[in-house]
C-alpha positions as CSV (number, residue, x, y, z in Angstrom):
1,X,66.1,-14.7,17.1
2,X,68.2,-13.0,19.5
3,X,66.7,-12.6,23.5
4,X,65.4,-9.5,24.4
5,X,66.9,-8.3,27.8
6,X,65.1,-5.1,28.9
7,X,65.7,-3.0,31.5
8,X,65.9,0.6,33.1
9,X,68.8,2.7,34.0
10,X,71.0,2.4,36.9
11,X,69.5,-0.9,37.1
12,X,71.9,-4.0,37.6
13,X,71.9,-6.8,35.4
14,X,73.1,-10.0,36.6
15,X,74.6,-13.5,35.3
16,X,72.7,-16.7,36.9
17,X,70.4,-19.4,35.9
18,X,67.1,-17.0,36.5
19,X,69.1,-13.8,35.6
20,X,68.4,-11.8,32.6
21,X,72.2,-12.6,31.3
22,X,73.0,-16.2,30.7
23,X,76.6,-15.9,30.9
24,X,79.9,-13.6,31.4
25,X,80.0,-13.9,27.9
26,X,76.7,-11.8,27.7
27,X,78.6,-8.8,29.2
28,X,81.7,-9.4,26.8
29,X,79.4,-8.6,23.9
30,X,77.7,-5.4,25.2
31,X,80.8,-3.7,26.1
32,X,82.0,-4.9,22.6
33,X,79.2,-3.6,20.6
34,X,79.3,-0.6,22.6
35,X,82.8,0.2,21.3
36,X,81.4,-0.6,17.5
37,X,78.4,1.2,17.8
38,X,79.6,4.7,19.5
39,X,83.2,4.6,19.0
40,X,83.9,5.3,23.0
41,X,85.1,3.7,25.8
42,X,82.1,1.9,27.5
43,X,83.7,2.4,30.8
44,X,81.8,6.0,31.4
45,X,78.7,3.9,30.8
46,X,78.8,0.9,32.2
47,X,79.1,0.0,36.0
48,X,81.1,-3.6,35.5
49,X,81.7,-6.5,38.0
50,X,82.6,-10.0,37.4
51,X,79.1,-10.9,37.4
52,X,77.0,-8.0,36.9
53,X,76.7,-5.0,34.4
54,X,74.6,-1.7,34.7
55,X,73.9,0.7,32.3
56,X,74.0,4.4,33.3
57,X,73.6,7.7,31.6
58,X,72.2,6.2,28.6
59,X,68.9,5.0,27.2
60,X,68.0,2.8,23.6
61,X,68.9,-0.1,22.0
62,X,72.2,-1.9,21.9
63,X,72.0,-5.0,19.5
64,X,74.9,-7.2,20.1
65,X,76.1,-10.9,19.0
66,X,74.3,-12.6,21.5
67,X,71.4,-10.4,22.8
68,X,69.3,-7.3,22.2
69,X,69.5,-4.8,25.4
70,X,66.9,-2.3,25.4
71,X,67.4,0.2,27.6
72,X,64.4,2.9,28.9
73,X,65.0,6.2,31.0
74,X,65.7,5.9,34.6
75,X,62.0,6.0,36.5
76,X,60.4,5.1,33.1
77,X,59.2,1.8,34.8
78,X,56.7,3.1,37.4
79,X,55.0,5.5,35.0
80,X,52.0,4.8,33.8
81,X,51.0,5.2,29.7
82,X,50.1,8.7,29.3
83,X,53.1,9.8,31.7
84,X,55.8,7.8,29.8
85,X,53.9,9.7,26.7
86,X,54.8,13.1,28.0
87,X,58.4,11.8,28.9
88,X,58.8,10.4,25.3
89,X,58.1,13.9,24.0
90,X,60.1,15.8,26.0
91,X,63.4,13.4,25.6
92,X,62.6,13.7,21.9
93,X,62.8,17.6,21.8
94,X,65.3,17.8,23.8
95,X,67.4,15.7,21.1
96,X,66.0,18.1,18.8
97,X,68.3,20.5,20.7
98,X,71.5,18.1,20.7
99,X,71.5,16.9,17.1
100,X,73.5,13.6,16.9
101,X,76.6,14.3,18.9
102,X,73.9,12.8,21.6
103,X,72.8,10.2,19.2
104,X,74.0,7.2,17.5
105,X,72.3,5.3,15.4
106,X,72.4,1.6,17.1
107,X,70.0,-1.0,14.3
108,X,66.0,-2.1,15.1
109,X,64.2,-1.9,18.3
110,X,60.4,-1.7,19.4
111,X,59.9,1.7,19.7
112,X,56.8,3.8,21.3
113,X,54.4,4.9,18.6
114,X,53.3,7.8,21.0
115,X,55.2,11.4,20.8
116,X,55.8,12.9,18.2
117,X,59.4,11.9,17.0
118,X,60.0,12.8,13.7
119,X,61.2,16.5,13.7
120,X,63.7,15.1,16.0
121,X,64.9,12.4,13.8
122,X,65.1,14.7,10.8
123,X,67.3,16.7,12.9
124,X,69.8,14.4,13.4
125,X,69.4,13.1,9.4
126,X,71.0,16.8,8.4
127,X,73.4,16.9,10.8
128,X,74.4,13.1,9.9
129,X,73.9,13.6,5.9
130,X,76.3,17.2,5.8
131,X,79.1,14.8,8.6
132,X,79.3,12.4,5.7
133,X,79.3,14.7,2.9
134,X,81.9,16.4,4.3
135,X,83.7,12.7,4.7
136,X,83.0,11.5,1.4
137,X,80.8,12.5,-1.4
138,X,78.8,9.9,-2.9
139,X,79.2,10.1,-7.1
140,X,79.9,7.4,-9.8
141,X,81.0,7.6,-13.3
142,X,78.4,7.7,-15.9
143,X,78.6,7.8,-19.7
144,X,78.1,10.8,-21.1
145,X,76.6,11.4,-24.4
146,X,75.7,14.9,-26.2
147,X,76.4,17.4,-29.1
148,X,79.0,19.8,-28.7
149,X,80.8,22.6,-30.6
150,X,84.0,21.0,-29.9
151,X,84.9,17.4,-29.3
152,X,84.9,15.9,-25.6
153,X,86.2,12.4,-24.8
154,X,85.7,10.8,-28.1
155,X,83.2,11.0,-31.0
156,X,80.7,8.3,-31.3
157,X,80.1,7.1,-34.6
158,X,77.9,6.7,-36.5
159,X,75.8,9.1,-34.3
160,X,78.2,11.8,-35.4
161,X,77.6,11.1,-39.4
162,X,73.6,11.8,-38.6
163,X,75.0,14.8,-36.7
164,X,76.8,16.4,-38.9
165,X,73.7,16.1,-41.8
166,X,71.4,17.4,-39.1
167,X,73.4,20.4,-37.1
168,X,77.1,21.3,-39.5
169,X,79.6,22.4,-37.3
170,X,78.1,20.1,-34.3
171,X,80.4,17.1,-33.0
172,X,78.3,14.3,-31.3
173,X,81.1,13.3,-28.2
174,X,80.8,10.6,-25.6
175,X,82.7,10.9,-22.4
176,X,83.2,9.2,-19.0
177,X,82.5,11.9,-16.2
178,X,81.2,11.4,-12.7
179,X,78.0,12.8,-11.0
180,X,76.1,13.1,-7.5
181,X,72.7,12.2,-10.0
182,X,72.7,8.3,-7.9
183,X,70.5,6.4,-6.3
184,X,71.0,7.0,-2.5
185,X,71.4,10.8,-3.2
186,X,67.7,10.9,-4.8
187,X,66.5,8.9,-2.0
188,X,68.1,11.7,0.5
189,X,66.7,14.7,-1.2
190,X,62.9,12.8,-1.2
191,X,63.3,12.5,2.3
192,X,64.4,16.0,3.0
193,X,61.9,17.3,0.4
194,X,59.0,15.1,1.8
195,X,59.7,16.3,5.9
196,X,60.2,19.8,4.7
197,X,57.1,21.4,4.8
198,X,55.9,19.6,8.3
199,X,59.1,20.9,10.1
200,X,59.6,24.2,12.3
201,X,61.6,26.7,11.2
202,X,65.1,26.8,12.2
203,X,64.7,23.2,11.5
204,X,63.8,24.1,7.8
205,X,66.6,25.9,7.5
206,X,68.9,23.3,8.2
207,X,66.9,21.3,5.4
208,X,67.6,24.5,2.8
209,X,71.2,23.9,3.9
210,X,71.4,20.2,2.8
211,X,69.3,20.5,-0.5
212,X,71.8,23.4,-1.2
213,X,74.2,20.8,-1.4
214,X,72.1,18.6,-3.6
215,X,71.3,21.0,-6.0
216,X,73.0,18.3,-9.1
217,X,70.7,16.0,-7.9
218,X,67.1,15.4,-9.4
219,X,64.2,14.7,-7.1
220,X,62.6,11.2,-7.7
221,X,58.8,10.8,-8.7
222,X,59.1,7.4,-7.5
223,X,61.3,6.9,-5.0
224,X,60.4,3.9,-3.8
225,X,61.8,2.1,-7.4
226,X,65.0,3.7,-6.5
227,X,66.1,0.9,-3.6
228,X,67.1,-1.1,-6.2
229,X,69.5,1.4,-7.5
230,X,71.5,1.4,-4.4
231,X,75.0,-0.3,-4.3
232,X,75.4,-1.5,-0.2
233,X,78.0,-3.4,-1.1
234,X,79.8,0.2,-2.0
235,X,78.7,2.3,0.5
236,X,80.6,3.1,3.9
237,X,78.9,2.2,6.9
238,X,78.2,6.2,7.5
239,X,76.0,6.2,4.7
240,X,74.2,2.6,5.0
241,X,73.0,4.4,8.5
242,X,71.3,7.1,6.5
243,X,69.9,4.6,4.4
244,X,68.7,3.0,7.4
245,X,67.5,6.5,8.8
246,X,65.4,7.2,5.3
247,X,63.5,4.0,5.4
248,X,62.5,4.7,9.0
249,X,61.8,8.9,7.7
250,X,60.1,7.4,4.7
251,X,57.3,4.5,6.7
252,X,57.0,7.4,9.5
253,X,58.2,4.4,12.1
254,X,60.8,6.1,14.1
255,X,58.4,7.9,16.7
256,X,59.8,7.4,20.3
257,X,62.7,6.4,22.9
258,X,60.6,4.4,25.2
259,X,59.6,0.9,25.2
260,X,56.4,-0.1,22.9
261,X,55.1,-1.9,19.8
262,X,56.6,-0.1,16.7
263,X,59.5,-1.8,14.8
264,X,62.0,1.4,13.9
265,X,65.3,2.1,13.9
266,X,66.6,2.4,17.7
267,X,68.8,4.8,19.1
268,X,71.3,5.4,21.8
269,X,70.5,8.3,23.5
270,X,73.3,9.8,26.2
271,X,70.9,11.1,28.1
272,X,73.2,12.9,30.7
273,X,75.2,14.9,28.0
274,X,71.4,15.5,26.7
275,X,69.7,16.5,29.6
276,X,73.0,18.8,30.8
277,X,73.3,20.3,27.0
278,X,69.2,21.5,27.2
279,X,70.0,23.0,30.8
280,X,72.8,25.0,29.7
281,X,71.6,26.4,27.0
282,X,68.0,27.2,28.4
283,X,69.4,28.9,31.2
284,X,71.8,30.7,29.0
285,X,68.7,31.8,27.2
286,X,66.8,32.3,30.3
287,X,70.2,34.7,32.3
288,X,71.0,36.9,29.0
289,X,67.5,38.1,30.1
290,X,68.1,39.1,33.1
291,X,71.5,41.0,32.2
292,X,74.2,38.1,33.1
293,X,76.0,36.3,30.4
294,X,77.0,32.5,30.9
295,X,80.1,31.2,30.5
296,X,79.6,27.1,30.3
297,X,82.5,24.6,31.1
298,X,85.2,27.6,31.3
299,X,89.0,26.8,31.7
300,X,91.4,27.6,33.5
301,X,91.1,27.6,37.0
302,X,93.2,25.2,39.0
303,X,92.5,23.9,42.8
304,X,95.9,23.8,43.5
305,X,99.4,23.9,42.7
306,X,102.5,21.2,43.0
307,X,106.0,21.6,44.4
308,X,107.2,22.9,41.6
309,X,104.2,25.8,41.2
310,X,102.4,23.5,38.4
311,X,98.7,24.1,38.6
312,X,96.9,21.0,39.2
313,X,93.0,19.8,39.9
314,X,91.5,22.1,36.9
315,X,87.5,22.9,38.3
316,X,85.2,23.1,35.1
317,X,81.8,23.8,36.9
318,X,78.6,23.1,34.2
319,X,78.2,26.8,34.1
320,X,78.8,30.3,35.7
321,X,76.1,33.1,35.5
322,X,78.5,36.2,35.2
323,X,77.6,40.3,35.5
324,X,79.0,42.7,33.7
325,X,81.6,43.5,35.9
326,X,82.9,39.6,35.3
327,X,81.7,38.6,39.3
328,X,80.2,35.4,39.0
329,X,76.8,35.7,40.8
330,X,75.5,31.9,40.3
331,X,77.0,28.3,39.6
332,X,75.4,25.6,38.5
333,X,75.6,21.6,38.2
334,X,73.8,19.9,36.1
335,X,73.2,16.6,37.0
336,X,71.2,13.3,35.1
337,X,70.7,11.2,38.2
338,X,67.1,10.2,39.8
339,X,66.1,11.5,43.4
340,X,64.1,10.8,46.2
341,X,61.7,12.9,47.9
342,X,61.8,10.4,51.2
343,X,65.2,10.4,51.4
344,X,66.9,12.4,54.3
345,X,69.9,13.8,51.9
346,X,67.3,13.7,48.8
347,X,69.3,10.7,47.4
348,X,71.8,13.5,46.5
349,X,75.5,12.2,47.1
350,X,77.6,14.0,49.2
351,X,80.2,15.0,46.2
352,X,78.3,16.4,44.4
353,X,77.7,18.9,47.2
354,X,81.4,19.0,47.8
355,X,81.7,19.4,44.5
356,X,79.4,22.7,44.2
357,X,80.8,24.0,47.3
358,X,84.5,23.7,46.3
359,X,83.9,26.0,43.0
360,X,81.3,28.0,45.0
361,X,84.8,28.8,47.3
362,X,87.2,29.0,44.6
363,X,85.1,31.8,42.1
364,X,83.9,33.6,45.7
365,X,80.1,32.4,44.8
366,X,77.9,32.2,47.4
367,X,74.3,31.2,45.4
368,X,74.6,27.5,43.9
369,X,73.0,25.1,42.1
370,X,72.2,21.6,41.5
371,X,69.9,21.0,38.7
372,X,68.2,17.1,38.4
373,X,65.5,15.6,36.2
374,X,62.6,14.7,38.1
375,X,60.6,11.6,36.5
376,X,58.7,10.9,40.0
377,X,54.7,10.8,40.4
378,X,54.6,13.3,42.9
379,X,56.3,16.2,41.1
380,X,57.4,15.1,37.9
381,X,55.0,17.3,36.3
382,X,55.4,20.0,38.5
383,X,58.9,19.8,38.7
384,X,60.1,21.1,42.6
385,X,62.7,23.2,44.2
386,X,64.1,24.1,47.6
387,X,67.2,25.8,49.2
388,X,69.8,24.2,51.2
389,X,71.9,26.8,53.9
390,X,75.9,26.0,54.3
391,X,77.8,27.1,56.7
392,X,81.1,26.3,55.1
393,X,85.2,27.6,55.7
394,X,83.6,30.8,57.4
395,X,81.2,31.5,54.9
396,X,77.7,31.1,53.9
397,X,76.4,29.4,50.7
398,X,72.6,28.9,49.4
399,X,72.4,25.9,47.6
400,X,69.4,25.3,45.5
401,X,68.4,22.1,44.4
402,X,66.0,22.1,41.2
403,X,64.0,19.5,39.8
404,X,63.1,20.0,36.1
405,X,59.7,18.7,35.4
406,X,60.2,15.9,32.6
407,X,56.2,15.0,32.3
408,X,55.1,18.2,31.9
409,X,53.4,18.6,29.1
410,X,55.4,20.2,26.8
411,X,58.7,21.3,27.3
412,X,57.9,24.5,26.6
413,X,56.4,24.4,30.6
414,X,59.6,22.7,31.6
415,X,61.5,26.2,30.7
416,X,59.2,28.2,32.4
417,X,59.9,26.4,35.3
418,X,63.8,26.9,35.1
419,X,63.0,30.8,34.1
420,X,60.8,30.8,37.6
421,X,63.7,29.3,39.6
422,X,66.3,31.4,38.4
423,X,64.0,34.5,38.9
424,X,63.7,33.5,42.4
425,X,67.3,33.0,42.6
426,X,67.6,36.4,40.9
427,X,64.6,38.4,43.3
428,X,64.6,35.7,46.8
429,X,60.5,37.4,47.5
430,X,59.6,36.1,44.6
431,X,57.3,33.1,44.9
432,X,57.8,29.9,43.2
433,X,54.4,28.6,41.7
């Protein structure tokens, strides 16, 4: 069996006799199975040395040739059980939010049986099911018998003798014609039939959308007996994932991201483009509210420009809160990286303030903001916020560092926590509670 190395985020692992990695070889084979598994260069998520790897902005399993590296949230460590609970649910609605284009599917791993995980996961099984529809559509050739009032294919005999005695004018014809009736289809409209009912509503939709498209195909009264319909040795890897994902729907395993005692099907989770998608589009939410429209990630606004009048150093700030006369009023910066409340600077690097104040100068802005997740034990339920002045190129900038709670206890508190902030932003007498 292959060694379980476990560790955090942001945390180094290191090559030596005592070390969690036995050799360089170790670190040869994650950033190889990172490539399989996602597709993408492992260099955004990996800190490399020649002895040493660290994974950042990215939590789950990674099973590779040598070793299985199981990865939990940054902070994750020091929390105790029902805390890491209350993280596992929130990560797992906010990937309700992303779909898969956060998630990749990544083989077994032990799993937290607490949260509630499968609304998520059935989430990304639509979103997964219609990708590889749209790739390939699983169908096979059958043989197709039946009485018709004009030949097909050819007429089976002596069938057709008994045929003409019984119905005149009726040829019995049998034909080779493919349909979606299979195996692994059945199994996929079971599992979107069975989750159906215990899903919310938008998500239910989604389901309606997929059994739409398997509307040719019967549903099962027994589908476990159809497993051993199912042709592996056919099917693309795309699909033997969604097989993978069904058992897991089907034996109700796959129900957390964290660390515990429940065999399920692990996932890589890119918790950075997770927690930054959830921001923008709770604040977007949150500002249309309040009468200003967001504009995330917008192009075209260069830093500078060349020699030969070429615009270079494009600024793509997270998001710009915009009034109806088009003056951006607030910029923010989403950012997945841990803090710390005894730190002088916060633990917040100096780009990123650079960063902030550079677009804050450029779109004439002078209200900012940097938006972490806060997984500490003093205010990670909380969540906390506080205002920074700048006196910066003869001008002066507020910049407001916020610190979503991620063990509140539901998510739902984490968004009233953002609305508060950006009220306050919005009204400055207006107290933060």
């Amino acid at each position: 069996m292959k060694p379980l190395v476990q560790c955090k985020e942001w945390s180094k692992l290191s090559v030596g006799k005592d070390a969690k990695l036995r050799s360089t070889e170790d670190i040869v084979s994650i950033l190889r199975s990172w490539q399989v598994k996602t597709g993408g260069d492992p260099s955004g998520y990996f800190d490399v040395s020649a002895n040493s790897i660290t994974p950042k902005f990215w939590s789950g399993t990674l099973e590779t040739s040598r070793l299985r590296l199981e990865v939990a949230p940054m902070g994750s460590d020091i929390l105790a059980p029902g805390q890491r609970t209350k993280l596992d649910a929130n990560l797992t609605a906010m990937l309700a939010f992303a779909t898969s284009s956060q998630s990749v599917s990544s083989g077994a791993a032990f799993l937290s049986a607490n949260g509630n995980r499968y609304e998520a996961l059935v989430a990304v099984f639509c979103h997964e099911l219609q990708l590889a529809r749209r790739r390939l559509v699983l169908r096979r050739y059958i043989t197709k018998r039946e009485s018709l009032n004009a030949p097909r294919g050819r007429i089976a005999f002596p069938d057709q003798c008994y045929e003409t005695i019984r119905r005149p004018g009726k040829v019995m014809s049998e034909w080779v014609a493919l349909t979606e009736d299979i195996a692994e289809n059945r199994i996929f409209k079971f599992v979107l039939t069975l989750y159906r009912p215990r899903c919310s509503s938008p998500l239910r939709a989604k389901i309606d959308g997929c059994l739409a498209e398997l509307e040719n195909v019967q549903l099962s009264n027994d589908v476990s007996g159809e497993w051993t319909g199912v042709r592996t040795d056919r099917l693309p890897e795309f699909y033997g994932a969604l097989l993978d994902l069904s058992k897991t729907l089907l034996n109700e395993e796959g129900s957390g991201v964290l660390a515990g005692e429940t065999l399920a099907l692990g996932e890589i989770l890119f918790t950075s483009r997770l927690f930054e998608r959830y921001v923008m589009k709770e604040v977007s939410r949150i500002s249309s509210s309040q009468g200003l429209s967001a504009r995330p990630q917008s192009r075209g606004t260069f830093l500078c420009r060349d020699e030969n009048a070429r615009d270079i150093f494009e600024l793509i700030p997270d998001m710009r809160l915009v009034d109806s006369h088009g003056k951006t009023k607030m910029i923010l910066d989403a950012k997945w990286k841990e803090l710390d409340h005894a730190n002088r600077n916060r633990g917040i690097k100096r780009e990123d303030i650079y960063q902030l104040l550079v677009y804050g100068g450029k779109y004439e802005c002078r209200d900012l903001l940097l938006v972490y997740p806060d997984i500490s034990l003093k205010t990670g339920a909380i969540g906390h916020y506080e205002k920074f002045s700048v006196d910066f190129g003869g001008g002066a900038y507020n910049i407001g560092v916020v610190r979503v709670p991620m063990l509140a206890q539901s998510l739902t508190l984490t968004s009233d926590f953002l609305r508060h902030v950006l009220g306050r932003e919005q009204q400055p007498n207006l107290s933060l509670t």
